[in-house]
C-alpha positions as CSV (number, residue, x, y, z in Angstrom):
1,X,60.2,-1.8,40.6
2,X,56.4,-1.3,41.0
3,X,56.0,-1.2,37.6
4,X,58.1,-4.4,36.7
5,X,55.8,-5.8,39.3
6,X,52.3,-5.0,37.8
7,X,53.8,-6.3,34.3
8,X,54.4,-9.4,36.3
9,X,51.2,-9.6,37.3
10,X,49.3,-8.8,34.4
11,X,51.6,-11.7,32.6
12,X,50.3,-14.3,35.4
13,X,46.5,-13.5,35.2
14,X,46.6,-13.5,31.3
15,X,48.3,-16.8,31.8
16,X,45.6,-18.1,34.0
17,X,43.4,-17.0,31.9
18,X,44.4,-19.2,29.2
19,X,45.0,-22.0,31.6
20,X,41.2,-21.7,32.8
21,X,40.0,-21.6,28.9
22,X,41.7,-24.9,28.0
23,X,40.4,-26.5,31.5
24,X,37.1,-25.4,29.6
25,X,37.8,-26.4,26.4
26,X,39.0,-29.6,27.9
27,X,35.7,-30.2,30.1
28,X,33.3,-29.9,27.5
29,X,35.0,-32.2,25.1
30,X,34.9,-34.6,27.9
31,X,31.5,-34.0,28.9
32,X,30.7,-34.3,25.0
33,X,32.2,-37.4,25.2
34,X,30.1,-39.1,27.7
35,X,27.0,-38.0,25.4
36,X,25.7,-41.2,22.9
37,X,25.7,-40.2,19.3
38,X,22.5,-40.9,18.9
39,X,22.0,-37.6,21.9
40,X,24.0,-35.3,19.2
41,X,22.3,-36.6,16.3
42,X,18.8,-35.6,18.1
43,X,20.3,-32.1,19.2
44,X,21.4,-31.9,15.5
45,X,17.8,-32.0,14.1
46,X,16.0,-30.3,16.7
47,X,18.8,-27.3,15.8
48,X,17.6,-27.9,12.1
49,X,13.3,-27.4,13.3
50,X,14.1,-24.7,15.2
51,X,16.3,-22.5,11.6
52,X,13.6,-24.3,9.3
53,X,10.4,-22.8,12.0
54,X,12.4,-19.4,12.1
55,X,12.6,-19.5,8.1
56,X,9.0,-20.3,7.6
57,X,8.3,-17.4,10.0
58,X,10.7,-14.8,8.3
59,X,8.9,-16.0,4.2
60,X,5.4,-16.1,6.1
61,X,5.9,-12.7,7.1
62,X,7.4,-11.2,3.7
63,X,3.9,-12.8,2.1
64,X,1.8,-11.7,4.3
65,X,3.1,-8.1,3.7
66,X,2.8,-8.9,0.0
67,X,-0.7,-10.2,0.3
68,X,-1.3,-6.8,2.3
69,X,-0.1,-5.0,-0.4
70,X,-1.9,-6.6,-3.1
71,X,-5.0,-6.2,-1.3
72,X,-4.9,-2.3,-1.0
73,X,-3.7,-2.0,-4.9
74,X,-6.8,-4.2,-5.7
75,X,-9.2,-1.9,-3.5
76,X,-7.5,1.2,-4.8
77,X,-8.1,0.5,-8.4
78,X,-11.6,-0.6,-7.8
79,X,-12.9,2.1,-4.9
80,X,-10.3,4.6,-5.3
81,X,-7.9,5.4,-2.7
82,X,-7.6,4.4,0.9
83,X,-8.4,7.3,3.5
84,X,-6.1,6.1,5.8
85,X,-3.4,5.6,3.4
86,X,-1.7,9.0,1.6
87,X,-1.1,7.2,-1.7
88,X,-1.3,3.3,-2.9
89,X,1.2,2.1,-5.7
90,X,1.2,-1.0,-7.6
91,X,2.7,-4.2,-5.8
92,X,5.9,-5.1,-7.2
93,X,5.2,-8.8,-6.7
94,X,2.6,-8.9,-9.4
95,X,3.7,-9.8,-13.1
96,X,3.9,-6.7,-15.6
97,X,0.9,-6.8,-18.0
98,X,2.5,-7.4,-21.6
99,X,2.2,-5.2,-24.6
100,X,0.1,-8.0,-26.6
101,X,-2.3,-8.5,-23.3
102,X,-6.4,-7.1,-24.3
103,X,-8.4,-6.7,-21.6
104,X,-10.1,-9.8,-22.4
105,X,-7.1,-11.8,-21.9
106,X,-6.9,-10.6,-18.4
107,X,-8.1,-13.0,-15.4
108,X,-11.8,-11.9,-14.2
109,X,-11.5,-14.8,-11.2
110,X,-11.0,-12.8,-8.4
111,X,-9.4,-14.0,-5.3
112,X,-10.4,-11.6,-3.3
113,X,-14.2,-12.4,-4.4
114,X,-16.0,-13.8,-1.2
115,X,-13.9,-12.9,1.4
116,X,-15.4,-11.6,4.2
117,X,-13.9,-9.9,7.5
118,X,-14.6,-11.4,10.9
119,X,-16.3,-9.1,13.9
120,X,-12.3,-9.1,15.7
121,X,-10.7,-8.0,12.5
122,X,-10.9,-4.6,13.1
123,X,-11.7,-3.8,9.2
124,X,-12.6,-0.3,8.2
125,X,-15.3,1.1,6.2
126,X,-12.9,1.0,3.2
127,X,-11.9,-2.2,3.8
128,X,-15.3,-3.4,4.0
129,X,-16.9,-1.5,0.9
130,X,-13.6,-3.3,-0.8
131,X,-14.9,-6.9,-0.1
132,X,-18.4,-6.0,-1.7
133,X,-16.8,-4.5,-4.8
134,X,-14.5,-7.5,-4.9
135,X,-17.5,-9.8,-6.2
136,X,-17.9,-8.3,-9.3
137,X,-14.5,-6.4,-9.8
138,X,-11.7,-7.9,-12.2
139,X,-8.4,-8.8,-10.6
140,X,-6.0,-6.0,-11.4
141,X,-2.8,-6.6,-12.9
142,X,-0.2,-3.8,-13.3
143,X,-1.3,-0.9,-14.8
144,X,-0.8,-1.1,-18.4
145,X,2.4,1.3,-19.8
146,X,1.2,1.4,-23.2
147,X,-1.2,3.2,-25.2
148,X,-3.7,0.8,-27.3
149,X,-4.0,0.9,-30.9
150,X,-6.8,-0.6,-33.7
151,X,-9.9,-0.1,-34.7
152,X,-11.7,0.3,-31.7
153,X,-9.5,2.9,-30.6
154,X,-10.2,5.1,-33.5
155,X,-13.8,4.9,-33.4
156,X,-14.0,5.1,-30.1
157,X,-12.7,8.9,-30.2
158,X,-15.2,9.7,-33.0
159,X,-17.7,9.1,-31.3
160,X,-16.7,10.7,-28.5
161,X,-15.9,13.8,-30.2
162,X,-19.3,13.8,-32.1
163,X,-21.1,14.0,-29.2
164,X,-19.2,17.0,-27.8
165,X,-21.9,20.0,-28.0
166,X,-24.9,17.6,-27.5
167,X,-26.6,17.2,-24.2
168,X,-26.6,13.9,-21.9
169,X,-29.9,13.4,-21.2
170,X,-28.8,10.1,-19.5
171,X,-25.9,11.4,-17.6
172,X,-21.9,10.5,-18.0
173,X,-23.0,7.0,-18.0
174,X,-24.9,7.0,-21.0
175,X,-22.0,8.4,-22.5
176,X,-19.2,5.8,-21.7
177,X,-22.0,3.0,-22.3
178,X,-22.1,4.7,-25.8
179,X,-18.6,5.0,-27.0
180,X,-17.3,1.8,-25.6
181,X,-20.4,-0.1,-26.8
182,X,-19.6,1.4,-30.6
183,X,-15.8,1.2,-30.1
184,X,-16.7,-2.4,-29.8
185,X,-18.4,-3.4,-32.7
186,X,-15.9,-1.2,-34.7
187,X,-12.9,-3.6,-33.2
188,X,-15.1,-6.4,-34.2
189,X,-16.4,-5.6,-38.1
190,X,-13.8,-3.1,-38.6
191,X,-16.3,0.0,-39.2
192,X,-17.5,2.9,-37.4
193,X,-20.7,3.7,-37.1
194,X,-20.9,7.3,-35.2
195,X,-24.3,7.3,-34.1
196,X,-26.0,10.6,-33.7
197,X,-29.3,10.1,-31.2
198,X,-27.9,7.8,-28.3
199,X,-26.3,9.8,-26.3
200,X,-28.8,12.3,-26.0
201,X,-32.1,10.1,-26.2
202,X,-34.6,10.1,-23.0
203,X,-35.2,5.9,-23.5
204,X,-32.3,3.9,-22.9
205,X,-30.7,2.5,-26.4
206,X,-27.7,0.6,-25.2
207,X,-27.9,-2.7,-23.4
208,X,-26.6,-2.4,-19.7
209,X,-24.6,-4.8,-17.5
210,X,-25.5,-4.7,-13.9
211,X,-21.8,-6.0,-12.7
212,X,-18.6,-5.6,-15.1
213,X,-18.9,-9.9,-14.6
214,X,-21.4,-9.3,-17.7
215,X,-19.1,-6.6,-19.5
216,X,-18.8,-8.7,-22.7
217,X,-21.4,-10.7,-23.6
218,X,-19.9,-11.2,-27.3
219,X,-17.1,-10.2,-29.5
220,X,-19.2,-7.4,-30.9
221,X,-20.4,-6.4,-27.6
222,X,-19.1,-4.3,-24.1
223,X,-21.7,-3.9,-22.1
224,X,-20.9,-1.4,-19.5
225,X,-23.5,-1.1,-16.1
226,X,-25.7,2.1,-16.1
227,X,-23.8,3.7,-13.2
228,X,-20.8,5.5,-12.8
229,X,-20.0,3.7,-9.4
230,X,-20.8,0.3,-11.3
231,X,-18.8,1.3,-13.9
232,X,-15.8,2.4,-11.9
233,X,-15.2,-1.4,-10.9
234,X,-14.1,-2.6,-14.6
235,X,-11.3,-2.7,-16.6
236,X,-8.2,-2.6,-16.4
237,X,-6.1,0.1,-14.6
238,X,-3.7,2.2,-16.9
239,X,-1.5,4.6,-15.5
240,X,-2.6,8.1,-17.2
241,X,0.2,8.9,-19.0
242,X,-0.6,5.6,-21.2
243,X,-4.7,7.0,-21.6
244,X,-5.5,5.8,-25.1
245,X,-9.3,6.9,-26.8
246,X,-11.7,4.9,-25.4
247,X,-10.4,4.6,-22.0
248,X,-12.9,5.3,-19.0
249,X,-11.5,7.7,-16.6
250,X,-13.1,8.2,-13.1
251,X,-12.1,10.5,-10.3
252,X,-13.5,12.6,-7.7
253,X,-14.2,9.6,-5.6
254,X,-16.6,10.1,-2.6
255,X,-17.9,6.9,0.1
256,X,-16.1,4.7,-1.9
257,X,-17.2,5.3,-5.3
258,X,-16.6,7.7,-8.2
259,X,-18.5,10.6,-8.7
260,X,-17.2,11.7,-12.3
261,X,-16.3,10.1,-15.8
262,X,-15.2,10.7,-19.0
263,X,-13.8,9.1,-21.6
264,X,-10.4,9.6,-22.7
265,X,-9.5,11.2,-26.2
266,X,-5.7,10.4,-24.5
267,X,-3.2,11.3,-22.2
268,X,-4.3,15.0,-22.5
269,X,-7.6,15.4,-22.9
270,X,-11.2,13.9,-22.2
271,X,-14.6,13.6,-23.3
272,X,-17.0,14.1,-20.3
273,X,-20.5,15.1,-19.3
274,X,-20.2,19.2,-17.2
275,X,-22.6,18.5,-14.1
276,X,-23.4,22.0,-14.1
277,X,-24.9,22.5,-17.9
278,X,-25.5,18.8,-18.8
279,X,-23.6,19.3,-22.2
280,X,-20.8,17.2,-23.3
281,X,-17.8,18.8,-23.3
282,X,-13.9,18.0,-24.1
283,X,-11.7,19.1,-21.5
284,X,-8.4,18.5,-19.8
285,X,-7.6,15.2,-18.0
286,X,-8.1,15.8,-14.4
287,X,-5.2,15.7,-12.1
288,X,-4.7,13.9,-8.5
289,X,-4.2,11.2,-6.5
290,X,-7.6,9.5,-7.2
291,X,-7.8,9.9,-11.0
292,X,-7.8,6.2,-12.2
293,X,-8.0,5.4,-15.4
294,X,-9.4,2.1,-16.8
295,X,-9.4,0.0,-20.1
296,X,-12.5,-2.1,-21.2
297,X,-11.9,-1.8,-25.6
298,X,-9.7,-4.5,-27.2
299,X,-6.9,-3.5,-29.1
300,X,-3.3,-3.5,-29.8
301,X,-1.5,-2.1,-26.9
């Protein structure tokens, strides 16, 4: 019997239940009712502001994270890695760099050219020494997949190689100015000239840019600047494995800035300047997080 009786029960209060949902149901179709349309038509829209604010919020968000990331791929490839950061990749957002695409081809307009960072921004030293580099750096694309091929290309490792055993007078810069400068004019009148004096020679023979704004000046001409730090801003960034002759690689990076170059013979091996002896030397591409390689010789890629 007590049980029959708490059945009972729970049959009347799931009754009432349903009784008090319809009251409900009932109420707020009435209270609807006394609403105008135009009321509902208002609620409507204001329903539509509010989704539409909320979906700005949520794309305005995803771009600024973009934009974030863009920024530190820029400054990465220009002033080598972040500190802060334990590795930087290439933004995902940004359109792959085709075969066909020269360096020349490439945009030099930076966006990021000009900015400044207010006092409340909370910007760090990297940050900042990104903003300078930003004025005269070219905007980075993906780093190129493929090697490059032509005529530049080929001379560009002969000259390289002939001035293994001789010693840089000038420095590592001197070096790079060298090979890309005759690279050049080889892509241009399709001949190679492997000079035998420059590299080593106390007075400078090749023209220097001061920013990588001024890296061609003609089709028979790349000027590089007459520093390794100045140089580590141009180009554009190949990932190593793609290191054609010709290619500047920089690592080693210290405040900002790299403190060794070379020039690549390809992924394997490099031309460089040993700061210990002064000689140039072939050796084994360096390894690491802050190796970055960069491409300033036309050619086929």
């Amino acid at each position: 019997m007590v049980g029959r009786g708490q059945g009972n029960n729970a049959k009347r209060s799931a009754a009432g239940r349903m009784v008090r949902g319809v009251q409900t149901v009932l109420w707020v179709g009435s209270l609807a009712a006394g609403f105008p349309v135009v009321f509902w038509a208002v609620m409507i829209f204001v329903g539509l502001v509010i989704f539409a604010v909320a979906l700005t919020v949520v794309e305005l968000g995803s771009f600024t994270s973009e934009a974030t990331d863009d920024w530190h791929y820029q400054c990465d490839s220009a002033i080598g890695p972040d500190p802060a950061v334990t590795e930087t990749t290439a933004p995902s957002t940004t359109a792959a760099v085709t075969e066909t695409t020269a360096p020349s081809q490439l945009p030099t307009a930076n966006p990021y050219a000009g900015l400044t960072f207010a006092p409340g921004d909370s910007a760090s030293a990297w940050d900042l020494a990104c903003a300078t580099a930003m004025a005269s750096a070219p905007y980075q694309q993906q780093p190129l997949q493929t090697p490059a091929t032509g005529a530049a290309i080929d001379c560009a490792r002969q000259v390289a190689l002939a001035d293994v055993g001789s010693r840089a007078a000038r420095g590592v810069a001197a070096l790079t100015q060298e090979v890309t400068q005759f690279g050049a004019i080889a892509g241009s009148t399709g001949r190679c000239q492997v000079p035998t004096t420059v590299v080593n020679s106390e007075a400078p023979s090749v023209a220097s840019a001061e920013t990588c704004a001024e890296l061609a000046k003609s089709p028979e001409s790349v000027r590089l600047p007459s520093t390794v730090a100045a140089q580590g801003l141009c180009g554009q960034r190949v990932v190593p494995a793609a290191a054609s002759p010709g290619d500047l690689v920089f690592w080693s990076y210290s405040d900002n800035a790299p403190t060794r170059a070379g020039v690549a013979l390809g992924p394997e091996q490099i031309v460089t300047v040993d700061p210990g002896t002064g000689q140039v030397v072939e050796e084994s591409m360096p390894t690491g997080s802050d190796v970055r390689v960069k491409r300033v010789l036309e050619g086929a890629s």
